[in-house]
N, C-alpha and C positions, 0 to 999 in steps of 0.2 A: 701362285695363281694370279692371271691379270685378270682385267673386270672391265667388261663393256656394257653399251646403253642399245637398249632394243626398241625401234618404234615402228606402227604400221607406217606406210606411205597414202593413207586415205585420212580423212577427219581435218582435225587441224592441223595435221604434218604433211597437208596434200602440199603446203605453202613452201616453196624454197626460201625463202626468208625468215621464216618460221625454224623452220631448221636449221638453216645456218645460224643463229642466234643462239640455238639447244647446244649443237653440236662447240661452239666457240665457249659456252657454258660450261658445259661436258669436259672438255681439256682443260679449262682452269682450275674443276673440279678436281681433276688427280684421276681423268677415267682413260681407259687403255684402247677403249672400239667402240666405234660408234656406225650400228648397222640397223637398215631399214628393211622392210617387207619390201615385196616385191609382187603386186596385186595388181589386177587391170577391172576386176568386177568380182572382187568379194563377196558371198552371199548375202551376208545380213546391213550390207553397207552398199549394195548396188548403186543406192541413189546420193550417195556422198559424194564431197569431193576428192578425187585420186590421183596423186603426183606422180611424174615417170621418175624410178628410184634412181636412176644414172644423173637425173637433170638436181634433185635431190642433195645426193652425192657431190656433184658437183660443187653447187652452194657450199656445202659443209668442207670440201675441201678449201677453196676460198676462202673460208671464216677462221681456218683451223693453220695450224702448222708442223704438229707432233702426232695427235695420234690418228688410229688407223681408223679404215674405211670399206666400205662393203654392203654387201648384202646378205641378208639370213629368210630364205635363200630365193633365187634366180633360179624358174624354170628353163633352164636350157629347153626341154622341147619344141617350148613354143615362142623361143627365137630362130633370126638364123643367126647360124655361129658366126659368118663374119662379119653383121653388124656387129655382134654381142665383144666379137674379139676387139673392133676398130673402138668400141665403145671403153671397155675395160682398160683401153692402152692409152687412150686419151687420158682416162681419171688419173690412171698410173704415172704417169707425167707430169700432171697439173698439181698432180699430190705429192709429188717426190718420191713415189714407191710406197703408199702410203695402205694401197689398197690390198684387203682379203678377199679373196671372191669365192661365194657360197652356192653352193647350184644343188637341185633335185628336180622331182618330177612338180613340185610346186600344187596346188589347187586351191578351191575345189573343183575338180576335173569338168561337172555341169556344167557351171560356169565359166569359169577360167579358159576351157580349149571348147565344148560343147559350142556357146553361145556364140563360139567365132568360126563355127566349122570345121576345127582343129580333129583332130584324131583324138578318141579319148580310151583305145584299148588300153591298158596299162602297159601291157609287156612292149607295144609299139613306142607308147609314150619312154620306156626303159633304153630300148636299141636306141632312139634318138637323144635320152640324155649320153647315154655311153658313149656313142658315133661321133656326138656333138663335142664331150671332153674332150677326144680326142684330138679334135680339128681343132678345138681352141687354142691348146698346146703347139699342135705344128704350125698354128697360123702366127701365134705370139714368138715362135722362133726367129721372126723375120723369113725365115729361107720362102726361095717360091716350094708350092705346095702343087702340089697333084691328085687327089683325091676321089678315085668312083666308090661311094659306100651306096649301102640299102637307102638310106636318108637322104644324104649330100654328096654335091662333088663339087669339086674345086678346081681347076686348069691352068695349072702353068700362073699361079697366082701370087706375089708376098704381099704381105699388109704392113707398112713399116708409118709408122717406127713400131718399135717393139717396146713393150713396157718399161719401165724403169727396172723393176727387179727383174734380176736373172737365175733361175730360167725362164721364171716368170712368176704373177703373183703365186700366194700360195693358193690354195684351192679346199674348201672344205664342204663336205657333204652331209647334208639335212637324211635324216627320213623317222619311220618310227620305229621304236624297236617294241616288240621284239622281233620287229621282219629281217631276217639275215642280208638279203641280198642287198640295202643302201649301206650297212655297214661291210659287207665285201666291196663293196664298191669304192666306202670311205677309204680303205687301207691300200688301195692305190692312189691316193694323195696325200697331202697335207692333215688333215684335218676331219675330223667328223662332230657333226651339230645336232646328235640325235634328241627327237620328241620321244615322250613313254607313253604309250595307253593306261599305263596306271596311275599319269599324274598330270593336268589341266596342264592348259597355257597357262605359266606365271606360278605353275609350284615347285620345287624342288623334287626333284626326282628320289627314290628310293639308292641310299649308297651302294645298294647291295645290286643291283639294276642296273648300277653305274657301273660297277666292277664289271657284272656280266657283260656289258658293251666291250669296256676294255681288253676284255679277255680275251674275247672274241676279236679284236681287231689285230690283236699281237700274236693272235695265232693266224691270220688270213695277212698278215702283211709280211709276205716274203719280197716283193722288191722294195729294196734299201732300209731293211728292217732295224736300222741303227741312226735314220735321217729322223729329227725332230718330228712331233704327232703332236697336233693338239685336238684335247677334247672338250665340249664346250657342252654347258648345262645351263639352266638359266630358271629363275622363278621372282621372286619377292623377296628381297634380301632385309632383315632387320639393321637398323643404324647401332644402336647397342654393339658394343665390342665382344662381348660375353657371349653375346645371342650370338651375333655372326658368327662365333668360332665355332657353336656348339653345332649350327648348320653347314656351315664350308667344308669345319677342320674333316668331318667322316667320308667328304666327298670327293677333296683332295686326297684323301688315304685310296679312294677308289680308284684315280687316276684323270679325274679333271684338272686341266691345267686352266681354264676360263671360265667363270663367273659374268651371264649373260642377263644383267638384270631387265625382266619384262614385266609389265603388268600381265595381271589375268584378263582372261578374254573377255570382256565383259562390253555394258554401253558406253564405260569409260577410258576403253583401250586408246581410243584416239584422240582422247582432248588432252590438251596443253600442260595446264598448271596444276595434275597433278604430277604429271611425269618431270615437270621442270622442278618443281620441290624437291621431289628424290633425285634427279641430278647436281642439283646445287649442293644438296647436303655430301657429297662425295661417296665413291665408292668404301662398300662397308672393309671395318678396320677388325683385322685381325690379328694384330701383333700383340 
């Protein structure tokens, strides 16, 4: 299991200096990912301060030299893809390959697409995460691209350079379970980040929950059903070696390969020095 650090991109991580300093923190720590929200008008936070998580990212690549980068997760909807692509392939470079890129439909939908005019059917907001992956991929190819979809198109277009990793970052997909379709979704990439309805931001999900995710993915992932999967949970982890085990080791038996430390959603999600305390104490120890 590796182990990353979760922060929003509002409060006092709106700061790219701020976070560059977490993040340079975070890697001397002994931490594996280091990923941020990806918010533009939060609900309970409207009138906070709120950082763009690429410019973010960026900082933290800068401060950093080893571990990875990303976001948990990137509305693909309510970008366009080939800013989002030009943007990912920059970090990807600047980072040495360094970056994860996490995408869903993102919210809360009110806010988030409503307040900017955005379209906020779901299954619309769906067809343009999907449309959108896909363009990612062919745009990160380098090749020119041609593209008439429902959503987007593209003409005779490459975007280069192309990311550092080939074939390009990995790619991992948020959503909640127990709704099937983000987790069919997940099993055509990299990676799935799923939330539970049965457990808060910032708690440990049910093992057994976990499996059910798992199971579900390795049954729905028939192309390249033997290419590395990662699954990524996250809550409140104990510093106690004992404790850690006793909550990891059941999780790890489930099939989490990541350990995504976040606080609970609370009025303290976004300030500083508590999340900098439990970064500096390092990722929990389970040998």
């Amino acid at each position: 299991m590796r182990f990353s650090i979760n922060i929003p991109n509002f409060g006092d991580f709106a700061d790219p200096r701020t976070v560059a300093s977490l993040a340079a923190t975070a890697e001397e720590a002994g931490w594996d990912g280091f990923f941020v929200w990806d918010h533009v008008a939060h609900t309970k936070r409207a009138r906070r301060p709120h950082g763009d998580p690429w410019m973010l990212l960026t900082a933290a690549a800068l401060a950093t030299t080893r571990i990875r980068l990303g976001t948990l997760v990137t509305p693909v909807p309510r970008r366009r893809p080939h800013q989002l692509a030009r943007q990912v392939a920059t970090l990807d470079n600047l980072s040495g390959g360094r970056v994860i890129f996490g995408a869903g439909l993102g919210g809360p939908i009110a806010d988030e697409y409503a307040s900017f005019g955005e379209p906020t059917d779901p299954v619309v907001l769906a067809e343009r995460l999907d449309e959108g992956l896909d363009l990612l991929e062919l745009y990160w190819s380098g090749d020119a691209i041609t593209h008439l979809g429902r959503h987007y198109e593209a003409n005779d277009v490459a975007l280069l350079p192309t990311p550092v990793q080939r074939p390009r970052p990995p790619i991992w997909i948020g959503g909640f379970w127990p709704a099937r379709r983000p987790m069919r979704r997940a099993a055509r990439w990299d990676g799935a980040a799923p939330l539970f309805t049965s457990a808060r931001h910032g708690e440990a999900p049910p093992p057994a929950e976990v499996r059910e995710v798992t199971d579900y993915i390795r049954r729905h992932r028939t192309h390249q059903p033997d290419a590395p999967f990662e699954v990524v949970v996250g809550g409140v982890s104990p510093t106690e070696p004992a404790q850690a085990r006793d909550l990891l080791g059941p999780l790890v038996d489930a099939g989490a390969t990541w350990w995504d430390e976040r606080r609970r959603q609370d009025d303290r999600v976004d300030q500083l020095e508590p999340v900098r305390r439990r970064v500096e104490q390092g990722p929990p120890r389970v040998d």
